[in-house]
KOLTI-989384 format. One line per field, with one value per atom (N, C-alpha, C, O): residue in one letter; residue number from 0; x, y, z; atom name. Coordinates in Angstrom, 2 decimals. Layout:
// residues N
marmar: A;...
paba: NUM;...
c1: X;...
c2: Y;...
c3: Z;...
kese: CA;...
// end
This chain:
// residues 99
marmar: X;X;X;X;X;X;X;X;X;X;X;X;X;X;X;X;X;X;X;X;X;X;X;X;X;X;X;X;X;X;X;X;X;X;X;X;X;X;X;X;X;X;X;X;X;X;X;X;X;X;X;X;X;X;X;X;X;X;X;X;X;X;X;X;X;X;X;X;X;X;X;X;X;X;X;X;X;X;X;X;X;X;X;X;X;X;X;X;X;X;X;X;X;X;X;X;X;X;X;X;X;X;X;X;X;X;X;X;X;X;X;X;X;X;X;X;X;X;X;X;X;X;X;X;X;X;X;X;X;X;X;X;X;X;X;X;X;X;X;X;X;X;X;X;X;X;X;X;X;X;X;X;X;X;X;X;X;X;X;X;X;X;X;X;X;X;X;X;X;X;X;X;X;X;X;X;X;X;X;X;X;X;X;X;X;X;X;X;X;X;X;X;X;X;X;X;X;X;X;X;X;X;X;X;X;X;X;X;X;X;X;X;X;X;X;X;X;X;X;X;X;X;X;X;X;X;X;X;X;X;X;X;X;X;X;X;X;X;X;X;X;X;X;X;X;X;X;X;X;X;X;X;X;X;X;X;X;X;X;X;X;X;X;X;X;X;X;X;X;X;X;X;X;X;X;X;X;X;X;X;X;X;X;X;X;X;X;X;X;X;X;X;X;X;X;X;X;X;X;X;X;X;X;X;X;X;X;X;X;X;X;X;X;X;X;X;X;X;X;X;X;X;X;X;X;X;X;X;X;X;X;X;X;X;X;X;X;X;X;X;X;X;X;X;X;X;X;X;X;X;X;X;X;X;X;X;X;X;X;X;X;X;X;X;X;X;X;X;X;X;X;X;X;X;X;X;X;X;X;X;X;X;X;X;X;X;X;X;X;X;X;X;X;X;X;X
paba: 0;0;0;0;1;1;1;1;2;2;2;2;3;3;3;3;4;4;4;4;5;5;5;5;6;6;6;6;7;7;7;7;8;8;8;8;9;9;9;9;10;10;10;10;11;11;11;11;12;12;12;12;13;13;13;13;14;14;14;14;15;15;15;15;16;16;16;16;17;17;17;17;18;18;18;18;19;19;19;19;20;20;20;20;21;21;21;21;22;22;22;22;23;23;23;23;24;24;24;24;25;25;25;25;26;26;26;26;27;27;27;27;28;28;28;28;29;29;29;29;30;30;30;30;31;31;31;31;32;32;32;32;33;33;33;33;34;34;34;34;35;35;35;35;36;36;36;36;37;37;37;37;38;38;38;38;39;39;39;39;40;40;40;40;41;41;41;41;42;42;42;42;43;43;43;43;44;44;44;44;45;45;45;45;46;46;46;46;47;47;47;47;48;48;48;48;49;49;49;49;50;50;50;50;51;51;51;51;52;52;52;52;53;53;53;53;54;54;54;54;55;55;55;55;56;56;56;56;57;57;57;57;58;58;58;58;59;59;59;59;60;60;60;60;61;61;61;61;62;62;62;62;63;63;63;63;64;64;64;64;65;65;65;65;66;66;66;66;67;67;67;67;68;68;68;68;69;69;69;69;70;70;70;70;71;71;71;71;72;72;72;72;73;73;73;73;74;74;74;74;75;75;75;75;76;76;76;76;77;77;77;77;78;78;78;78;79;79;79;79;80;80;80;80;81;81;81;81;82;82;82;82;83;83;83;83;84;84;84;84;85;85;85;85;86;86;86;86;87;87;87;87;88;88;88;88;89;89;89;89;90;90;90;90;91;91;91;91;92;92;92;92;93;93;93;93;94;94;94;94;95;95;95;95;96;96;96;96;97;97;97;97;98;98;98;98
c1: 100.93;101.48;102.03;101.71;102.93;103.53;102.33;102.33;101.02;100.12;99.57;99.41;99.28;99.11;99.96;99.68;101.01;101.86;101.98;101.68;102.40;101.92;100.85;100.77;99.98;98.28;98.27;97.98;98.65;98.98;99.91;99.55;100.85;101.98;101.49;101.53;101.14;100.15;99.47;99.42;98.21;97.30;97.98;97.58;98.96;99.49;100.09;100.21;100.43;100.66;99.40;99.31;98.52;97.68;96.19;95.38;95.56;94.82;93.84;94.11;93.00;91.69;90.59;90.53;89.79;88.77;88.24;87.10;88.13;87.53;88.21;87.74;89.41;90.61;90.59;91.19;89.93;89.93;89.05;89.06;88.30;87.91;89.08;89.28;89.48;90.33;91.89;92.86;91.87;93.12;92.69;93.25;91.82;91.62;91.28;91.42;90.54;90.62;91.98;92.07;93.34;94.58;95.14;96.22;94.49;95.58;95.44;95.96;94.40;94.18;94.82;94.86;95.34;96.82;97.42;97.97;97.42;98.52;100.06;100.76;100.46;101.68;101.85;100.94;103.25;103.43;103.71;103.48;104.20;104.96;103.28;102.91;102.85;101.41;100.40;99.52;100.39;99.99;100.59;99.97;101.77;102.38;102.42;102.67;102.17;102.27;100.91;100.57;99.76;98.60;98.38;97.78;99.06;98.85;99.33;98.56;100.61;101.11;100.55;101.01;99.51;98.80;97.52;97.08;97.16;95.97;96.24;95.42;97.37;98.16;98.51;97.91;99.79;100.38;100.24;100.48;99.96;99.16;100.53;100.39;101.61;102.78;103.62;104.54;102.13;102.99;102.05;102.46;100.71;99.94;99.52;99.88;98.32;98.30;97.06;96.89;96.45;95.37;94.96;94.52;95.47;94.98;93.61;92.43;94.18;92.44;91.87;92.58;91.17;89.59;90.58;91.27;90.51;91.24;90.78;89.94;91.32;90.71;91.50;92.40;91.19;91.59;92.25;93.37;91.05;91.09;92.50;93.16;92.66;93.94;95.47;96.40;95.53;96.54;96.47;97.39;95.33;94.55;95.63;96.74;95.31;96.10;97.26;97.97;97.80;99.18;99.83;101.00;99.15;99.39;99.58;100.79;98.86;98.37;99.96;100.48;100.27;101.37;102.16;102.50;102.70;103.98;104.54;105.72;103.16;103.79;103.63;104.24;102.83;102.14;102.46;102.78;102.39;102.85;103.96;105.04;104.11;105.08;105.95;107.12;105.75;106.71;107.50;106.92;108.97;109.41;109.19;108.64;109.74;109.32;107.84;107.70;107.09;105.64;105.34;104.73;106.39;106.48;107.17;106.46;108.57;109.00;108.64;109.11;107.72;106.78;106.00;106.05;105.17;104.03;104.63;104.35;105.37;105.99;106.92;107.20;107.50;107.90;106.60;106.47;105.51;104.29;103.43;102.91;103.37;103.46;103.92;103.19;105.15;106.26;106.18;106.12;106.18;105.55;104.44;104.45;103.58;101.68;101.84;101.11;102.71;103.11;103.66;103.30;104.76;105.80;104.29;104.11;103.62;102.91;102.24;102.59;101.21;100.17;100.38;99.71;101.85;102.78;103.05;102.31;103.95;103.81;102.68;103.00;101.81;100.77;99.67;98.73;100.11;99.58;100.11;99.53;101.38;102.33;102.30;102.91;101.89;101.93;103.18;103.15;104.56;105.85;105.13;104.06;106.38;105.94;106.31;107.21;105.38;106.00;106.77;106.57;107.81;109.17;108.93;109.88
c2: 117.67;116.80;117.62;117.34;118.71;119.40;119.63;119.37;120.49;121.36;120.12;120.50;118.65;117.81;117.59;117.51;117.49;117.13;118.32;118.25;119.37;120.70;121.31;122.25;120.62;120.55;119.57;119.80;118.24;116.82;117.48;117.41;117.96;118.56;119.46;119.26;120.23;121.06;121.45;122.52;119.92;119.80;118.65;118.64;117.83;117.36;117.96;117.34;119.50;120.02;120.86;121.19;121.01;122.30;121.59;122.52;120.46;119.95;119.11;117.97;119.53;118.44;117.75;117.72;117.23;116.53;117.14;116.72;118.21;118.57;118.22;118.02;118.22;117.73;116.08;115.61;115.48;114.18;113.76;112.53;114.21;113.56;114.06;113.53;114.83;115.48;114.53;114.34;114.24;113.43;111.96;111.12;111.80;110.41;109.74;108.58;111.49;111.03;111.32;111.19;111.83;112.18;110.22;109.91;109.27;108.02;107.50;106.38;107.97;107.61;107.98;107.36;109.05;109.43;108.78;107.74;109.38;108.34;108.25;107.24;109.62;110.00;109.18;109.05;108.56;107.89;108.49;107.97;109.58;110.91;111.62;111.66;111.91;112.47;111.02;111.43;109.86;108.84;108.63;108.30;108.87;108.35;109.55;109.26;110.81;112.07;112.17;113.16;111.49;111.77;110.65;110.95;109.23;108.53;109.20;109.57;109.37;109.85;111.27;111.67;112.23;113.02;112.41;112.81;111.60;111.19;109.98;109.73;109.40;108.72;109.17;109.01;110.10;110.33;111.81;112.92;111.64;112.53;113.81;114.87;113.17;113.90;115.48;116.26;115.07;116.56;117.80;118.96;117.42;118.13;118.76;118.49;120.05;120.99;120.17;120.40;119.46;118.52;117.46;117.57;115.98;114.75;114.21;114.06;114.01;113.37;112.47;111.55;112.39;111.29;109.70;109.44;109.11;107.66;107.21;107.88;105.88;105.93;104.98;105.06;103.48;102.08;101.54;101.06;101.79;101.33;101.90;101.43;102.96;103.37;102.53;102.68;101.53;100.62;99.55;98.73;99.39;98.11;98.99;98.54;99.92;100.64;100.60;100.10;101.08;100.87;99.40;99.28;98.35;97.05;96.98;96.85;97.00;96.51;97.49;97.12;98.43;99.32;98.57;97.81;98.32;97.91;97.02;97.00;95.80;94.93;94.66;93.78;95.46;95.75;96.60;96.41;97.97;98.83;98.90;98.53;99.30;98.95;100.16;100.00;101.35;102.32;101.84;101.33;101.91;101.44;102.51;102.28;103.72;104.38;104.70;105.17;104.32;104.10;103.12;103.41;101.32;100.44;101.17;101.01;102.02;102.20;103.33;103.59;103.93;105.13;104.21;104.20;103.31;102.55;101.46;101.32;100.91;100.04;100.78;100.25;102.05;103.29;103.29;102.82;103.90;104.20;103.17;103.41;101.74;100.68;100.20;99.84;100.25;100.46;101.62;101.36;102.86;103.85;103.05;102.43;103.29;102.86;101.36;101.16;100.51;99.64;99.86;99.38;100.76;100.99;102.12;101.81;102.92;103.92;102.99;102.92;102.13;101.07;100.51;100.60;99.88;99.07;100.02;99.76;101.03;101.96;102.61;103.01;102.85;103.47;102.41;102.58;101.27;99.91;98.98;98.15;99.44;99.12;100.54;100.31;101.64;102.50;103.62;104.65;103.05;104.20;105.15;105.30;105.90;107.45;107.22;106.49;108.04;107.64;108.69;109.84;108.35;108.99;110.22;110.83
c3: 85.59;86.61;87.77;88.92;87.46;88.46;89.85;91.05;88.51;89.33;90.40;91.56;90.11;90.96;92.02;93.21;91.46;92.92;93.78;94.97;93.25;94.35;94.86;95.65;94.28;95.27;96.29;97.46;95.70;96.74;98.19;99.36;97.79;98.87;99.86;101.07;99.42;100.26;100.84;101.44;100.70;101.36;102.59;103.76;102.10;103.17;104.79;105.85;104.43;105.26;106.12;107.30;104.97;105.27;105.06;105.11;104.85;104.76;105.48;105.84;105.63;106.62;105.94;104.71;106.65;105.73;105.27;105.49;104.52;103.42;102.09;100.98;102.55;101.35;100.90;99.93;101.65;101.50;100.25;100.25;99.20;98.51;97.17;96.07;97.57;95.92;96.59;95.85;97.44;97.57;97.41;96.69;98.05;97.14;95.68;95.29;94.72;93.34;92.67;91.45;93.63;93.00;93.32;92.80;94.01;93.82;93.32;93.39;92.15;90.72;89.60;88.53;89.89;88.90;88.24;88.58;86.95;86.18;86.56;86.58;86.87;87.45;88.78;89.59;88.96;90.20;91.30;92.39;91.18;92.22;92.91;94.08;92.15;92.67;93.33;94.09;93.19;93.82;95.23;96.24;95.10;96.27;97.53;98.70;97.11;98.00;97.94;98.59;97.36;97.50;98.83;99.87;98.52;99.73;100.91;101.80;100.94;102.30;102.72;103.79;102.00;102.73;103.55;104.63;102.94;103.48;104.70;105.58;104.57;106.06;106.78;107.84;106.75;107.59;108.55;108.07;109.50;110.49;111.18;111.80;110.75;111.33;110.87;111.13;109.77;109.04;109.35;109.36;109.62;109.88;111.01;112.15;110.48;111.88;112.73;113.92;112.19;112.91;111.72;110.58;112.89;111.94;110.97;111.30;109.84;109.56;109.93;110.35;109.95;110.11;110.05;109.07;110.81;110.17;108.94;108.33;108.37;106.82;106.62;105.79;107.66;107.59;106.28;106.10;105.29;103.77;103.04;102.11;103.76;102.93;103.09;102.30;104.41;104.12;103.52;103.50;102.95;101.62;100.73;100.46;100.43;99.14;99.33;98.46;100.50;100.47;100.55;100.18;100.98;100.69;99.48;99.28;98.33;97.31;96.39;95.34;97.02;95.90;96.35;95.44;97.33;97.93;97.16;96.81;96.73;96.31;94.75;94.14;94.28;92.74;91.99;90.82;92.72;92.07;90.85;91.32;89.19;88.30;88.82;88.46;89.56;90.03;91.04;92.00;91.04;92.19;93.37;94.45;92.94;94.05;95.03;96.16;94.22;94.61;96.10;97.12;95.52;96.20;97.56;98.55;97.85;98.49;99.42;100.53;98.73;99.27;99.99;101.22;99.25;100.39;101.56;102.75;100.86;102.56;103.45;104.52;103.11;104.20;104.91;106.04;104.15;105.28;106.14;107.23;105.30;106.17;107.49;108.41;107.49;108.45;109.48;110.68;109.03;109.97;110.76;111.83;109.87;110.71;111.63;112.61;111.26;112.42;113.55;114.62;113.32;114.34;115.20;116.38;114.82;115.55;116.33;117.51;115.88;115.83;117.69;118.73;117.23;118.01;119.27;120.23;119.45;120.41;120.89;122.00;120.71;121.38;121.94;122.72;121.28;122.04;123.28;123.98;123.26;124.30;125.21;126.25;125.19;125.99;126.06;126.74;124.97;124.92;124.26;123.66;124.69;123.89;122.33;121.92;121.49;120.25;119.79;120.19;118.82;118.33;117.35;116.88
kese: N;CA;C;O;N;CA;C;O;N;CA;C;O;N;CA;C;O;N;CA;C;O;N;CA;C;O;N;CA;C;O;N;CA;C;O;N;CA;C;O;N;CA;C;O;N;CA;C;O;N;CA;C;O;N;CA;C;O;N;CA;C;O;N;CA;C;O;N;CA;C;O;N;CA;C;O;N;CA;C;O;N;CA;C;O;N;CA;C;O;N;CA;C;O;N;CA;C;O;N;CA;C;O;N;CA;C;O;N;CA;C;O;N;CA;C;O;N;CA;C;O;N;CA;C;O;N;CA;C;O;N;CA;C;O;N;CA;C;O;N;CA;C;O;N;CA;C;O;N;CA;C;O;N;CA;C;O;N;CA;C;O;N;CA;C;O;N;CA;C;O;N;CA;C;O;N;CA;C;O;N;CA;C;O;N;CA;C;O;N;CA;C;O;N;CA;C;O;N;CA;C;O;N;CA;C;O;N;CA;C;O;N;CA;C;O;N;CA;C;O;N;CA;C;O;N;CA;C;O;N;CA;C;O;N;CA;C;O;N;CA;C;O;N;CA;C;O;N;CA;C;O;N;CA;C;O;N;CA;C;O;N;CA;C;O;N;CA;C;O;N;CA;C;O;N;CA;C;O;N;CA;C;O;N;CA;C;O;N;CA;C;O;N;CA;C;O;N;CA;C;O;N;CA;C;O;N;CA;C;O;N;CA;C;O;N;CA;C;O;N;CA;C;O;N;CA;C;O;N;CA;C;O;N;CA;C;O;N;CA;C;O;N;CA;C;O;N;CA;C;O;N;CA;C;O;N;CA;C;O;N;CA;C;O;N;CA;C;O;N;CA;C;O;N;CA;C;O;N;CA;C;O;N;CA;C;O;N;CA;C;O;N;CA;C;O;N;CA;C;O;N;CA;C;O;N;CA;C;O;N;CA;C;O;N;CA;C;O;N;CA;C;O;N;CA;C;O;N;CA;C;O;N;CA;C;O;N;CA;C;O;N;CA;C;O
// end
């Protein structure tokens, strides 16, 4: 489990689409901690040295934890990133600078 979540972490920082298929067979994890840092590598564009590929489908997933998920922290991991991807969505559609 560890070695997952510190592969998940890592590539979040240091990761491009080549990383994208081993992060998407990690949100299959049984572990909830490695699901949820596997989602937010493959979302969130803010940690990284260049964004990935968009990958629409991945807020299906985070829908579907938010409100399903039996981990709570899982739920609160996915509607954090929900919330992000709106608030971004929302500003760069209105034209502010984003935060």
């Amino acid at each position: 489990m560890r070695r997952c979540a510190t592969s998940a972490h890592s590539l979040d920082w240091l990761g491009d689409d080549a990383c994208v298929p081993a992060l998407l067979e990690l949100l299959n994890d049984p572990v909830p901690r490695v699901r949820s840092i596997a989602l937010h590598a493959l979302k969130c564009d803010e940690c990284k040295l260049e964004p990935l590929s968009p990958r629409p489908e991945l807020l299906r997933v985070a829908m579907e934890w938010a409100e399903h998920d039996p981990n709570r922290r899982v739920r609160r991991d996915a509607t954090s990133l929900l919330t992000r991807s709106r608030v971004l969505h929302h500003t760069r559609r209105s034209g502010r600078a984003v935060p």
